[in-house]
C-alpha positions, 0 to 999 in steps of 0.5 A: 053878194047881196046889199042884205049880206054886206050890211050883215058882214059890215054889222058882224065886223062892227060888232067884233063877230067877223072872224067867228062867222061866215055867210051860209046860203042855206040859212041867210044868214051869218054862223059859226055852224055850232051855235052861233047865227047872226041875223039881226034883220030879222031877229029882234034879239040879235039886233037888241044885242048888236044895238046894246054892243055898239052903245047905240041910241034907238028912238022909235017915236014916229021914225028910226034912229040909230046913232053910234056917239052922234057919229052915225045916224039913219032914219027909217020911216015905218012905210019904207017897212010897210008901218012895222015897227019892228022890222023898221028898228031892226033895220035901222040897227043894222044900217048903222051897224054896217056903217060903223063897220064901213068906216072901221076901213 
């Protein structure tokens, strides 16, 4: 399994989507193979829903901040995405996501 996979997986239980979706090769991402995909390391629609969902607090000034009630934080700087914003938030998100997804054991 792929740290990529498993942060997805963690981010999905997180977000109360583990039992709906299931990890397609073909893709990389996760589905319900009907409607459903679920790649917010890619996708900034997905990510912006994951981030809202999980009441995150997202500061983009200069570095990435994902916090879940000040109870997890990760920092991502821009050069660790190669300075894109984007990719950095959505990354960001994710981590945090997967984190909050950890400790819900």
């Amino acid at each position: 399994m792929t740290k990529e996979r498993e942060m997805l997986e963690l981010a999905a239980k997180a977000a109360g989507l583990h039992n709906d979706v299931q990890w397609d090769d073909k893709w990389g991402c996760l589905t319900n193979y009907e409607w459903l995909t679920f790649d917010p390391i890619n996708d900034d629609g997905d990510a912006l829903r994951l981030a809202v969902k999980l009441e995150m607090m997202v500061d983009t000034v200069n570095r990435v901040v994902a916090g879940y009630l000040s109870d997890v934080c990760i920092e991502i700087d821009y050069d660790e995405q190669e300075k894109d914003p984007y990719a950095a938030t959505r990354l960001a998100i994710v981590r945090a996501a997967a984190e909050i997804g950890r400790k819900m054991g």
